[in-house]
C-alpha positions in Angstrom: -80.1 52.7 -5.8 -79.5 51.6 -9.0 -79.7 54.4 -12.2 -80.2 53.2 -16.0 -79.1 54.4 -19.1 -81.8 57.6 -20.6 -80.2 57.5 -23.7 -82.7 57.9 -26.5 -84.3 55.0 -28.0 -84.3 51.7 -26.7 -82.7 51.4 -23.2 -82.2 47.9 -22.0 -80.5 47.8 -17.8 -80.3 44.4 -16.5 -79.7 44.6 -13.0 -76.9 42.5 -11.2 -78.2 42.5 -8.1 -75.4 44.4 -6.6 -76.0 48.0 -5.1 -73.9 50.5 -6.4 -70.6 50.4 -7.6 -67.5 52.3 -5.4 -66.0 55.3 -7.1 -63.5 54.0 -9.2 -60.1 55.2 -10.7 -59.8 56.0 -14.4 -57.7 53.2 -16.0 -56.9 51.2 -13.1 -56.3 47.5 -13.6 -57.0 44.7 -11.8 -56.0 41.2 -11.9 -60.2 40.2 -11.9 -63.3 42.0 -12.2 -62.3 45.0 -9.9 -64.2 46.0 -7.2 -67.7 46.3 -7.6 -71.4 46.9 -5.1 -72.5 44.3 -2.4 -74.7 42.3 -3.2 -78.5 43.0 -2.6 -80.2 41.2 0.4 -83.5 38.5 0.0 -86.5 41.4 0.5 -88.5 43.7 -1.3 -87.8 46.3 -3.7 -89.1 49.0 -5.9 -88.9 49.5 -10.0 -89.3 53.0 -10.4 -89.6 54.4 -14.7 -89.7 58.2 -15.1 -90.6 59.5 -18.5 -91.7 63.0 -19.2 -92.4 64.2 -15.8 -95.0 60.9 -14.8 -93.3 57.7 -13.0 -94.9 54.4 -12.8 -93.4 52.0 -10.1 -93.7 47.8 -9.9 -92.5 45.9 -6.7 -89.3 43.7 -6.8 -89.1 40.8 -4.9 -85.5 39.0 -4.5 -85.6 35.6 -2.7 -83.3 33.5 -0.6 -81.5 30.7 -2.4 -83.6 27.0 -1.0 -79.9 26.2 -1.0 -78.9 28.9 2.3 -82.3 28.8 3.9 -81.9 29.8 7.3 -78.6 32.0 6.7 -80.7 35.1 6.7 -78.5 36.2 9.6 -75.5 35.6 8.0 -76.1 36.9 5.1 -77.1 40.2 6.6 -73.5 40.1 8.6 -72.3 39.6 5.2 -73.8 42.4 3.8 -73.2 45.0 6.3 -69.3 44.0 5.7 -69.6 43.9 2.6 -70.8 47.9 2.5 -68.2 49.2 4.9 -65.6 47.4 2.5 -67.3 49.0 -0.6 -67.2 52.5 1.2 -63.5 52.2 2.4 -63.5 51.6 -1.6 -65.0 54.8 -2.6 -62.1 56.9 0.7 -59.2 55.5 -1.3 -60.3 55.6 -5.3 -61.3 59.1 -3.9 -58.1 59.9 -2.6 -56.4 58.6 -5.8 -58.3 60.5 -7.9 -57.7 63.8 -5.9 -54.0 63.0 -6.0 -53.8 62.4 -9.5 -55.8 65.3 -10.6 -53.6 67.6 -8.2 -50.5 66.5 -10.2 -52.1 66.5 -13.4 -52.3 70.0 -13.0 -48.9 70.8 -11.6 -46.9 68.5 -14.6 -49.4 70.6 -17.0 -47.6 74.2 -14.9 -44.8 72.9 -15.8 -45.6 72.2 -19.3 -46.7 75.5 -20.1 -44.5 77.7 -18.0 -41.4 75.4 -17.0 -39.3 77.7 -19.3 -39.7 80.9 -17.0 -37.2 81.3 -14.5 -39.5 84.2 -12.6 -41.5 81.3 -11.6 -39.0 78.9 -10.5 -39.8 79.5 -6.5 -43.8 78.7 -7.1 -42.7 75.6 -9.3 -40.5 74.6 -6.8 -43.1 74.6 -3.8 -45.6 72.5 -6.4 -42.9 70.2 -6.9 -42.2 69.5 -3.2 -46.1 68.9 -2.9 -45.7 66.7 -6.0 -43.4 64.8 -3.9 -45.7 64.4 -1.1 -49.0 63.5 -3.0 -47.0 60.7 -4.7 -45.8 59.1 -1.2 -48.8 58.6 -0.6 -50.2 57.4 -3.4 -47.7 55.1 -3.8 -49.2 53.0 -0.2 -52.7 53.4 -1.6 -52.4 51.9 -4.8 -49.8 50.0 -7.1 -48.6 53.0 -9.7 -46.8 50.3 -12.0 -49.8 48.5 -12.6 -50.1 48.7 -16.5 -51.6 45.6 -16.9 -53.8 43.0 -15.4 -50.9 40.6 -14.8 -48.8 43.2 -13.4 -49.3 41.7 -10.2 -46.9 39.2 -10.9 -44.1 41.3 -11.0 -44.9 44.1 -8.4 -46.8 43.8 -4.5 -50.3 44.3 -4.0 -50.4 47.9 -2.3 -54.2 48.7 -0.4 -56.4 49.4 -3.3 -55.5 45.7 -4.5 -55.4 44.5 -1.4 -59.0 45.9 -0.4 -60.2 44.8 -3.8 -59.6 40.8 -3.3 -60.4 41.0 0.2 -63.9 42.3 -1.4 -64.5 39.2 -3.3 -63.2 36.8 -0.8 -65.9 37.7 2.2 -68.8 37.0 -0.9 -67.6 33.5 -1.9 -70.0 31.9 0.2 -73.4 32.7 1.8 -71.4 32.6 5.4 -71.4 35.2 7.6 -67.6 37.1 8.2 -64.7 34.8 10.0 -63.3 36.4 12.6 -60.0 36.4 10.4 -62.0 38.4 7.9 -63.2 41.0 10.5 -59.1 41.0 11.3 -58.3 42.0 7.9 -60.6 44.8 7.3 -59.9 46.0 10.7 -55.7 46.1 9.7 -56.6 47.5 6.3 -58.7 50.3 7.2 -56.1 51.2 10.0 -53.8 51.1 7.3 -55.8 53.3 4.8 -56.8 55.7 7.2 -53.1 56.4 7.8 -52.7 57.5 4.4 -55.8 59.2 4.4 -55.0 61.1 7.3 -51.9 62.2 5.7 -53.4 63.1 2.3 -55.9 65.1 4.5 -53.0 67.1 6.2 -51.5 67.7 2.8 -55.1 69.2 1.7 -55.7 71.6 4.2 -52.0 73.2 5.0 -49.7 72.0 1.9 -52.1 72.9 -0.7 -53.6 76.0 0.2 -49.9 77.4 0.8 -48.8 76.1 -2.3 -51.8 77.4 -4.5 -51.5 80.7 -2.7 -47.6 81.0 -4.3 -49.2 80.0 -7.4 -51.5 82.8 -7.8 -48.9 85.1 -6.6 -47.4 84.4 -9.7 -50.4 84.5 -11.6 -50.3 81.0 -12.4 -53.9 79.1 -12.5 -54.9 77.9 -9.3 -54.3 74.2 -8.0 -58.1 72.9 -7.9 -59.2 69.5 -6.1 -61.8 67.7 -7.8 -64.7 66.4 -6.2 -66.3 62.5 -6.2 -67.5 61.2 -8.9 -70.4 58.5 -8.2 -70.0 55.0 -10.5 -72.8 54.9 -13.2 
């Protein structure tokens, strides 16, 4: 499901055809368009305006491409790839995100309360964890990306690695290779590694960490929770 603008006044959405986009990271680059929905099937499909309280709704109907007539099978092979990539998408931006935030917060402790010795031991802990969240981060996404060339000069890590692989399995109306299937099976293995890992670092690392924290009357280390594309 698609969601338009409500801004007031005149509110134009043009619809790509694409379902929604993954959760994405703030200010990541990409060496193309980054990753974005899957594509919407052939079928039919519903327009639904809300104003005021009252909706009025007005069928959609998308058709196949003359061109691929007969690939309906494929296409739907396609598709159903195509979603599990976009999810495994939305685990690692996720993960990102929740990394970043997490050490966000412990470089702004140190900021505002680097100075005091008394709170050297609860600094400490937070930077061992700072430690640990940036391992892993570091396998889920290329940190020295600063540019949309910088792929040149430093490997693709998963999140660019996932986000070709996105583009490649929609370049024709074909159903998936068995290479493809290959490749998303070794990348999700891959990703849930990390995730796993980030997962363990959630429920014992952080909790023991925050607890110190508070001890010493610092603010609380808070994970943030997923933020849907627009």
């Amino acid at each position: 499901m698609k969601t338009i603008p409500a801004n007031e006044g005149m509110n134009r959405f043009a619809w790509d055809l694409r379902y929604d986009d993954p959760i994405q990271i703030p200010g990541a680059f990409y060496s193309g368009t980054g990753p974005k929905g899957p594509l919407a099937l052939p079928g039919d499909y519903q327009v639904k305006l809300t104003v005021g309280g009252k909706s009025q709704t007005a069928p959609l109907h998308l058709v196949t491409d003359p061109r691929t007539k007969g690939q309906e099978s494929a296409l739907q092979k396609q598709s159903t790839l195509a979603t599990q990539v976009n999810n495994r998408i939305s685990q690692l931006h996720q993960a990102v995100n929740e990394i970043r935030n997490l050490r966000s917060q412990i470089q702004s402790l140190h900021k505002r309360f680097g100075d005091d010795q008394r709170l050297k031991p609860a600094l400490d802990a937070a930077d061992a964890l700072d430690h640990k969240m940036s391992e892993v981060e570091q396998k889920l996404i290329q940190v020295n990306m600063k540019g949309s060339e910088a792929n040149l000069a430093f490997p693709n890590m998963l999140n660019e690695r996932f986000d070709t692989f996105s583009h490649v399995i929609e370049a024709g109306d074909t159903e998936p290779t068995k290479p493809q299937l290959d490749v998303f099976q070794l990348l999700s293995s891959q990703l849930e590694e990390q995730l796993k890992k980030w997962a363990q670092l959630k429920n014992e690392d952080v909790p023991k960490v925050s607890e110190l924290i508070k001890q010493a009357n610092l603010p609380a280390l808070l994970i943030s929770e997923a933020k849907k594309s627009e």
